[in-house]
C-alpha positions as semicolon CSV with decimal commas, in nm:
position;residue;x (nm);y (nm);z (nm)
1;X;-1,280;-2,143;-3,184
2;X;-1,425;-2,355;-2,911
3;X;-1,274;-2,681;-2,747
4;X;-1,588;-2,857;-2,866
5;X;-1,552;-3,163;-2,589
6;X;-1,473;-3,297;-2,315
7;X;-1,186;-3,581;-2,330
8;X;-1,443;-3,884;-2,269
9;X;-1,720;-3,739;-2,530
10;X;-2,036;-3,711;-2,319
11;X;-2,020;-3,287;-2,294
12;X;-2,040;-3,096;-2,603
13;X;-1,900;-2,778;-2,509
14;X;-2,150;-2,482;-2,568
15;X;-1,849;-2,201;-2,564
16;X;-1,858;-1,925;-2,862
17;X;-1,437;-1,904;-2,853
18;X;-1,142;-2,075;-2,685
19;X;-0,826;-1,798;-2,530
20;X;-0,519;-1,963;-2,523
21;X;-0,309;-1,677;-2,371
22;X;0,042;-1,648;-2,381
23;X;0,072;-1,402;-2,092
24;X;-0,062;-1,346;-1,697
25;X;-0,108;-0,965;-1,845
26;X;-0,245;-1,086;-2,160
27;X;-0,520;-1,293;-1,966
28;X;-0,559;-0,997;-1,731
29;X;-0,701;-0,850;-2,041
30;X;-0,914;-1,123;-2,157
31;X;-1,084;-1,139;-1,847
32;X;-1,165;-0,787;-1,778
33;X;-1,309;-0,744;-2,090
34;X;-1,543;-1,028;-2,061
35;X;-1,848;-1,073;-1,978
36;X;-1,894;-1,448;-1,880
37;X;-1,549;-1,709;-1,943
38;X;-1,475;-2,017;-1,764
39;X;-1,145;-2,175;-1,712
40;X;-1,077;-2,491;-1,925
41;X;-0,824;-2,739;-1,851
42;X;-0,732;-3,067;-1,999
43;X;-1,077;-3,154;-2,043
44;X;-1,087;-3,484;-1,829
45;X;-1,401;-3,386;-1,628
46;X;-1,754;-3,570;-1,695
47;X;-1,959;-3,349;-1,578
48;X;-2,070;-2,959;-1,740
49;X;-1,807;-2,807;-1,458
50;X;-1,656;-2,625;-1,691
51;X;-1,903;-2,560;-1,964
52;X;-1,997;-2,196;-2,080
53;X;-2,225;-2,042;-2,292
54;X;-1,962;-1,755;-2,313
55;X;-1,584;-1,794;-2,367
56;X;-1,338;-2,034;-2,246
57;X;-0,978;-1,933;-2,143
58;X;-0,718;-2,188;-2,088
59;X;-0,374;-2,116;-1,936
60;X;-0,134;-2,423;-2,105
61;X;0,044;-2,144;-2,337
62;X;0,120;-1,935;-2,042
63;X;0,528;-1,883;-1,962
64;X;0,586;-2,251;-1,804
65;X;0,748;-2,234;-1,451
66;X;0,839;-2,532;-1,186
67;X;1,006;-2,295;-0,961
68;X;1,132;-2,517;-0,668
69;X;1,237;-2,398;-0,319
70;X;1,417;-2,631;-0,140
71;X;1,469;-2,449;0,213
72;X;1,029;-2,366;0,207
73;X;1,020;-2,727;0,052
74;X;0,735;-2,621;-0,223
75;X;0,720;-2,609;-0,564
76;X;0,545;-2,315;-0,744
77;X;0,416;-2,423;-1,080
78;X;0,196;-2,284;-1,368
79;X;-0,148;-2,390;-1,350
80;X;-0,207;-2,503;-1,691
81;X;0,106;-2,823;-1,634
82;X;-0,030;-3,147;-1,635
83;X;0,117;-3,352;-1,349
84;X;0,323;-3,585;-1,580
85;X;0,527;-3,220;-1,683
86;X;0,606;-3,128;-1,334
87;X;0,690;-3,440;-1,162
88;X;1,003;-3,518;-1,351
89;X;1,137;-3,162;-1,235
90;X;1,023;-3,171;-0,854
91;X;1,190;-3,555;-0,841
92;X;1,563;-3,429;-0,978
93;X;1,557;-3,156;-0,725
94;X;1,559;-3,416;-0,488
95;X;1,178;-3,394;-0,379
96;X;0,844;-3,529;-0,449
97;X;0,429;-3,444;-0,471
98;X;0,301;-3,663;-0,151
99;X;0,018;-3,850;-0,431
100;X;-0,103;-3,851;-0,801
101;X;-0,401;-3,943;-0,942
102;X;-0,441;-4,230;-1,179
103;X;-0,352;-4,022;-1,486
104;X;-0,077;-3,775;-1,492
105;X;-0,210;-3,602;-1,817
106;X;-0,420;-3,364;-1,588
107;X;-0,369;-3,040;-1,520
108;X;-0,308;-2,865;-1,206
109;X;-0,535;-2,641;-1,171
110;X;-0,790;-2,856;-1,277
111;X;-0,727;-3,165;-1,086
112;X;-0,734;-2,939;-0,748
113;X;-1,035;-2,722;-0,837
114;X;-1,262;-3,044;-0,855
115;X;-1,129;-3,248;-0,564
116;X;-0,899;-3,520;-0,761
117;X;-0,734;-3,756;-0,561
118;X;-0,539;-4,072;-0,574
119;X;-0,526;-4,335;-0,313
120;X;-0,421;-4,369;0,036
121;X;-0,501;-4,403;0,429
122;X;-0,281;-4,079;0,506
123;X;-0,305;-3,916;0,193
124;X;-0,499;-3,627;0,120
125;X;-0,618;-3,471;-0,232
126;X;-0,392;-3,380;-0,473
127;X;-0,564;-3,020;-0,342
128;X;-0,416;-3,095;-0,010
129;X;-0,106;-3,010;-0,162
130;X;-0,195;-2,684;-0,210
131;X;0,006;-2,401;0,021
132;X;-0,103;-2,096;-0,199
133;X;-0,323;-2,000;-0,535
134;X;-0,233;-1,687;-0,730
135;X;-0,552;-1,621;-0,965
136;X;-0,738;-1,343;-1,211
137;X;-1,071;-1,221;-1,028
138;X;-1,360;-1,108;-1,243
139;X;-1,216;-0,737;-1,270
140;X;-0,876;-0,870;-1,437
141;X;-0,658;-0,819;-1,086
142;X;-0,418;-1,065;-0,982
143;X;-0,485;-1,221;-0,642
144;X;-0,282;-1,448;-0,406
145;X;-0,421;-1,616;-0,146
146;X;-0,194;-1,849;0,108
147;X;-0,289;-2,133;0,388
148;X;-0,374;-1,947;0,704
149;X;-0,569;-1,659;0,497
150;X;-0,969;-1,639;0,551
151;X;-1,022;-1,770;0,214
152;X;-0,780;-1,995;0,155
153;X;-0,992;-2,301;0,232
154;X;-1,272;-2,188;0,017
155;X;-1,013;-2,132;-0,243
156;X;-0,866;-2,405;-0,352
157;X;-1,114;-2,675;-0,476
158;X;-1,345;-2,379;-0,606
159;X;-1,443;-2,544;-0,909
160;X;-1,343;-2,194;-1,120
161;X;-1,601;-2,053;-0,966
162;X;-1,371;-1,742;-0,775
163;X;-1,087;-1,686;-1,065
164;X;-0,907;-1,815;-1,328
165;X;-0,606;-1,974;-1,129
166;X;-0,238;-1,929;-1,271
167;X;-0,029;-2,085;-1,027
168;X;-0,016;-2,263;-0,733
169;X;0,268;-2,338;-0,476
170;X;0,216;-2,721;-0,364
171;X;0,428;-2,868;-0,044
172;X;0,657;-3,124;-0,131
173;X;0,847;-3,438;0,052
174;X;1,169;-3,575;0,028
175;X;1,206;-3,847;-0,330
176;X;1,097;-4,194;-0,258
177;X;1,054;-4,497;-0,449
178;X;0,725;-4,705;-0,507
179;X;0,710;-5,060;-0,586
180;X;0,352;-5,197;-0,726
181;X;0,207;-5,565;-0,707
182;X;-0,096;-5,642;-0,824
183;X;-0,270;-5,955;-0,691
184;X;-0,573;-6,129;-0,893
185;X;-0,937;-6,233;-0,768
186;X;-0,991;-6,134;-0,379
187;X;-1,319;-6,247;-0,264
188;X;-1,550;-5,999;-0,166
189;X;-1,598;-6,092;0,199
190;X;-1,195;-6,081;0,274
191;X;-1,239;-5,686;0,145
192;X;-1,572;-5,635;0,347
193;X;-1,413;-5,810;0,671
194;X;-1,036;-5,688;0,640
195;X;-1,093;-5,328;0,484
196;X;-0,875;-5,154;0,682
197;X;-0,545;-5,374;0,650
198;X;-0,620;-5,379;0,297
199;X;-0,645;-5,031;0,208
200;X;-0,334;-4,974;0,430
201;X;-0,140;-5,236;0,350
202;X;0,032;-4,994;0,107
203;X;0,136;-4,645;0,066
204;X;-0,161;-4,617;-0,212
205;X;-0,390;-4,940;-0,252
206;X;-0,691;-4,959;-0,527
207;X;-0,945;-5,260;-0,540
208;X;-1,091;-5,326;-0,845
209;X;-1,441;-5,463;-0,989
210;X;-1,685;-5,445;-1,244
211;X;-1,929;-5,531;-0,971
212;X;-2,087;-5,857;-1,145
213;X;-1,818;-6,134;-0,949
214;X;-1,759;-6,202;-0,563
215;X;-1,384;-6,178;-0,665
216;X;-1,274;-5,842;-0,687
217;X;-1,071;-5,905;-1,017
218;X;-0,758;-5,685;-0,900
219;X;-0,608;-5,507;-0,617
220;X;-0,288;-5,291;-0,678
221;X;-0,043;-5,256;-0,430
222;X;0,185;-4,941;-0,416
223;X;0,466;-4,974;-0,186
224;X;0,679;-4,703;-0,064
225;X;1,088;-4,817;-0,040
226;X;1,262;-4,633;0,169
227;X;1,619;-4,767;0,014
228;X;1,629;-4,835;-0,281
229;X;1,973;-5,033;-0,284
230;X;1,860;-5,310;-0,055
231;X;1,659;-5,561;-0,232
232;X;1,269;-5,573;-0,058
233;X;1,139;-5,858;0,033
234;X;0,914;-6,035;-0,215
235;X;0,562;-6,017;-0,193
236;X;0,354;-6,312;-0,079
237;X;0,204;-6,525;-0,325
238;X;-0,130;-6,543;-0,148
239;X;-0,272;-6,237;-0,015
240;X;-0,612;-6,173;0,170
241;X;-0,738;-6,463;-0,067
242;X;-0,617;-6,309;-0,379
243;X;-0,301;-6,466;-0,587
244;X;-0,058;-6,242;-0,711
245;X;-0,091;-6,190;-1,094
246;X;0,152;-6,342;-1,331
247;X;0,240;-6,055;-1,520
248;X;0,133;-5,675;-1,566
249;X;-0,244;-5,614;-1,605
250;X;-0,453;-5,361;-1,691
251;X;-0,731;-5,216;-1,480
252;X;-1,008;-5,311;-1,706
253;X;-0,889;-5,692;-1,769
254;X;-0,824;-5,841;-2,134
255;X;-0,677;-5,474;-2,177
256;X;-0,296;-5,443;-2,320
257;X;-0,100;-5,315;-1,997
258;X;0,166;-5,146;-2,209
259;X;0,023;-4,806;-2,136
260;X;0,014;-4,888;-1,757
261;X;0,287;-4,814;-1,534
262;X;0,537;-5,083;-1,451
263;X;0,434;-5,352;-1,189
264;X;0,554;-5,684;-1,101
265;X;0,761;-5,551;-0,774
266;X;1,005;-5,307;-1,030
267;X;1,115;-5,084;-0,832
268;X;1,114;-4,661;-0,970
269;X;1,041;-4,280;-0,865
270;X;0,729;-4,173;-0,733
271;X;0,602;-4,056;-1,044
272;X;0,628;-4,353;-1,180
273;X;0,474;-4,563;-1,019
274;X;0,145;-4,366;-0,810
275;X;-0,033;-4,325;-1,121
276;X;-0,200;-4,618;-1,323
277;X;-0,091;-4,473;-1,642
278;X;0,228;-4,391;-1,791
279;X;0,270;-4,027;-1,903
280;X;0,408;-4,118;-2,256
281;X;0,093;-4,278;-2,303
282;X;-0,220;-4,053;-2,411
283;X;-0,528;-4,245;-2,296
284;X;-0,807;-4,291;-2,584
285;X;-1,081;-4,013;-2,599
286;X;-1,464;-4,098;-2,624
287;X;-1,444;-4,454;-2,472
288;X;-1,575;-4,386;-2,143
289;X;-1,808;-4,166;-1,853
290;X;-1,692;-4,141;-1,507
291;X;-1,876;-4,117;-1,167
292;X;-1,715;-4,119;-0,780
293;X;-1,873;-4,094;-0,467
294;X;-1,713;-4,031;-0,152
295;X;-1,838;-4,185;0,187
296;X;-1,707;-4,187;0,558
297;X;-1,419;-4,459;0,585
298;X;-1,588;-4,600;0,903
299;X;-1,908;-4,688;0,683
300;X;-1,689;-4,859;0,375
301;X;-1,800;-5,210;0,442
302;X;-2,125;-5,120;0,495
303;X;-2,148;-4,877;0,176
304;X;-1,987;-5,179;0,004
305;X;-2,253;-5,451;0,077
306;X;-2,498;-5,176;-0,009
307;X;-2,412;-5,157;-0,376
308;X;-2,318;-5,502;-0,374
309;X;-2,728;-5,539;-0,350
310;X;-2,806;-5,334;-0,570
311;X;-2,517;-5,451;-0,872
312;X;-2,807;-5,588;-1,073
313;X;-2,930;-5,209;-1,170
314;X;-2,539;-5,071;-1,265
315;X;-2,362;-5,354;-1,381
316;X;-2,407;-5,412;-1,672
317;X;-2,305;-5,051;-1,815
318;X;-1,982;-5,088;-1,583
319;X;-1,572;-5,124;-1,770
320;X;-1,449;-5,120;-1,446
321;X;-1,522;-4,988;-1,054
322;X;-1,245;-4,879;-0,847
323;X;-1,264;-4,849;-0,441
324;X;-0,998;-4,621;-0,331
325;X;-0,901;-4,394;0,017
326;X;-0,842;-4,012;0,080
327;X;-0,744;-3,857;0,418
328;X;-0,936;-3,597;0,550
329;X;-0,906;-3,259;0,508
330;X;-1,031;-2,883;0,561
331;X;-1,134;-2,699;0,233
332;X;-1,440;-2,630;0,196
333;X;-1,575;-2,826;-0,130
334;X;-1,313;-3,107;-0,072
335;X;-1,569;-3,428;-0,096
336;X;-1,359;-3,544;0,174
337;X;-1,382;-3,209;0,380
338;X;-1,389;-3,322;0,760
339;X;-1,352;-3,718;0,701
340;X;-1,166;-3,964;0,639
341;X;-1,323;-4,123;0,281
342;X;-1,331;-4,370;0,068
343;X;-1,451;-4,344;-0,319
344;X;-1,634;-4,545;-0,516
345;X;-1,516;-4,451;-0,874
346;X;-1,744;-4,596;-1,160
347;X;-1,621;-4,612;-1,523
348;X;-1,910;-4,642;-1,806
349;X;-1,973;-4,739;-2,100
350;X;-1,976;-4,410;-2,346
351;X;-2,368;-4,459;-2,345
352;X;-2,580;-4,160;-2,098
353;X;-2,864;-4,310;-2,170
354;X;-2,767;-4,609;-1,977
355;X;-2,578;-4,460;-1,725
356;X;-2,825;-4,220;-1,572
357;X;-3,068;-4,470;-1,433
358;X;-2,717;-4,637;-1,315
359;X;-2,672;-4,371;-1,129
360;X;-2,997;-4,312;-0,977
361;X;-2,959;-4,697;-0,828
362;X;-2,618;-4,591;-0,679
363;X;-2,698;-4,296;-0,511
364;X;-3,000;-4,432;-0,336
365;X;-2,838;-4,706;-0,227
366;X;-2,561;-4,449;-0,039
367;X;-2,795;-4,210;0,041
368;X;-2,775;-4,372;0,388
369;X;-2,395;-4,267;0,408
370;X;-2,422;-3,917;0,307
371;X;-2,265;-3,960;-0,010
372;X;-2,072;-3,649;-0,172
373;X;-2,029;-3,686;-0,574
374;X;-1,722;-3,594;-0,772
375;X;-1,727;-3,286;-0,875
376;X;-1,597;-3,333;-1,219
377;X;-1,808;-3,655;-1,274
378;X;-2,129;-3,726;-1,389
379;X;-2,388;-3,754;-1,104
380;X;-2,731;-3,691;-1,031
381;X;-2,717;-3,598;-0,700
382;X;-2,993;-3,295;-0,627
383;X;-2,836;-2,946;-0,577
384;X;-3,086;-2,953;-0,245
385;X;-2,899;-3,246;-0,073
386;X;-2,528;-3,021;-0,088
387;X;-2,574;-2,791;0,247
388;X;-2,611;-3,130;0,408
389;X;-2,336;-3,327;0,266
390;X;-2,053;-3,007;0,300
391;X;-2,089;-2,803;0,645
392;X;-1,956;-2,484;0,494
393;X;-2,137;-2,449;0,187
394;X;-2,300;-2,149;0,251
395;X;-1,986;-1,965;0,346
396;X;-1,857;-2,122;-0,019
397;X;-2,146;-1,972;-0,188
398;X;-2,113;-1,635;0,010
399;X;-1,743;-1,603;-0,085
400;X;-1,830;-1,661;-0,479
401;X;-2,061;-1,384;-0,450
402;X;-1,808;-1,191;-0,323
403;X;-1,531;-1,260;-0,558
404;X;-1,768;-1,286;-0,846
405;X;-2,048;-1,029;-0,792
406;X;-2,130;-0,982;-1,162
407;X;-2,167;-1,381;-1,213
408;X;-1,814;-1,371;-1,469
409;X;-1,767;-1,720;-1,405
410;X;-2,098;-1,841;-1,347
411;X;-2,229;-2,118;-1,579
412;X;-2,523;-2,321;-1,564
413;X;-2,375;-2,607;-1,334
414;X;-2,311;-2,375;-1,107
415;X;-2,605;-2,213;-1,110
416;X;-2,757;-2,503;-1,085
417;X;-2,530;-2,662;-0,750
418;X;-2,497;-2,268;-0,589
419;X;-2,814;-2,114;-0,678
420;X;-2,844;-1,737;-0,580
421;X;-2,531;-1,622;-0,510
């Protein structure tokens, strides 16, 4: 039986069967003996990443492991854990992941494969983490491959395009503590001319807008505390222009905040804090399309006023926008391989139709900034633009024809964004 969808609704999955093995040898098997599967997470991506027209395979039933090693400070975990089912494990061992993502109900696996991030001058992707993939190849072998290997930077985000992965070993840091404020209505302008201290005013900052008001209608603040037992200083009442909000909120405002993670200056762990959403919480399904797009962090005021001109052609199909930052790094189909980035993160209304011409508006307006899509979201973005927007995406596709020679995991998106390999 098939998984049918993707969590927000827009993809009806075209799969003949879903493998749920409970085994690596078992999925060894599966693999071998097949001729085109695809890896399927938890289902959170927009786009047709992981859509098949042959089987899917999904690793959650494998053995689960959160193998820490304190003295190596890394954490080797099964690939099919979400976040949320990891973190509490890494945190009593007396470490921590360096960033989440806004929802900890992703997987692994899946979050690194597509490039998901969370927020951050001097953080990096939640693949950025990544010290070493073990994964199935086309043929049903096992294969590590570490940091410092010839492949390893082609490896990671690889959007299941080289293996099915099974688990990856992730550096870790010392536990911390996060604090989050979130302040109400900053004007546009104090974002366009302060961008910098804003966005690293906090460990993790995200602005938010539905791109239809000069105020941005929240910012959330994410404060590391370095000791806990001494009471921080309260936060300022006024802040860049913006007030600081009177209670919790939610992202998308005249939303119930009980789902989202504790604000207000309450002090927790890590994990409790760096993602918008609390892990007890399952977010609704079908309510909503995604769409990111990653530009250089030098051109984020300027990228900015550019869709601020153009508002009148998105807006309107827009819950909520979300302006975040990623550090640089090196792999290969990282959108923010080689600079440092911001995103533009768009959440839709559940409607394509309406979203599509969206879309085309956005993109035009930062094709001047060499925009690089999300992966795992919807975009339009032609598969001719991508050798210009990632240096080494000819070595990417050379290495997938490699790895893959008979097409296993080939599908149509990726026949479509890495023709003739």
């Amino acid at each position: 039986m098939s998984a049918e969808r993707n969590w927000g609704g827009n993809i009806a999955f075209h799969a003949r069967r879903l493998h749920s093995p409970e085994s690596v040898g078992a999925l060894q098997e599966i693999v071998a003996r097949s001729e085109r599967i695809r890896p399927l997470g938890t289902r959170h991506s927009f786009s047709t990443v992981a859509d098949t027209d042959g089987d899917h395979v999904s690793t959650a039933a494998l053995p689960p492991v959160v193998d820490i090693d304190s003295d190596a400070r890394t954490a080797t975990v099964s690939s099919g854990l979400r976040f949320g089912e990891i973190a509490g494990t890494i945190d009593r061992a007396g470490f921590a992941l360096h960033n989440l993502g806004s929802l900890p109900h992703i997987s692994v696996a899946g979050a690194c494969s597509t490039g998901t991030h969370g927020s951050g001058t001097t953080n990096a992707s939640l693949a950025g983490a990544v010290r070493a993939l073990t994964m199935v190849t086309a043929d049903g072998e096992q294969v590590e491959v570490r940091r410092g290997d010839p492949d390893f930077e082609g490896s990671v985000v690889a959007l299941g395009a080289l293996g099915v992965v099974t688990h990856l070993t992730l550096d870790l840091l010392p536990s911390f503590s996060v604090r989050q404020w979130v302040y109400d209505d900053m004007p546009r302008e104090e974002l366009g001319r302060n961008f910098a201290e804003v966005m690293s005013a906090g460990y993790s900052v995200s602005a938010f807008t539905r791109w239809q008001d000069p105020l941005l209608e929240q910012v959330w603040l994410k404060e590391r505390v370095e000791d806990p037992s001494t009471p921080p200083a309260p936060a300022p009442r006024e802040w860049y222009g913006a007030v600081l909000a009177d209670g919790p909120r939610h992202p998308v405002p005249g939303m119930p905040a009980a789902h989202c993670t504790p604000q207000n200056g309450d002090v927790g762990a890590w994990y409790e804090r760096l993602p918008h959403f609390r892990m007890e919480f399952t977010p609704s399904s079908g309510e909503e399309i995604q769409s990111e797009y990653f530009v250089d962090r030098a051109d984020a005021p300027a990228a900015f006023d550019a869709l601020w001109k153009v508002r009148e052609h998105f807006a309107a199909a827009v819950q909520i926008g979300e302006i975040r930052t990623i550090a640089a790094d090196e792999l290969w189909l990282s959108p923010a391989f080689g600079r440092d980035s911001v995103a533009f993160h768009f959440t839709w209304i559940p409607d394509t139709a309406a979203v599509l011409p969206a879309l085309a508006a956005i993109e035009q307006a930062l094709r001047p900034f060499s925009a690089r899509p999300h992966w795992g979201k919807l975009f339009t973005t032609p598969a001719a633009d991508l050798p210009a927007l990632y240096p080494r995406y000819d070595d990417f596709r050379a290495l997938a024809a490699r790895r893959d020679p008979s097409g296993t995991f080939r599908n149509d998106y990726l026949r479509e964004f890495f023709p003739g390999h």
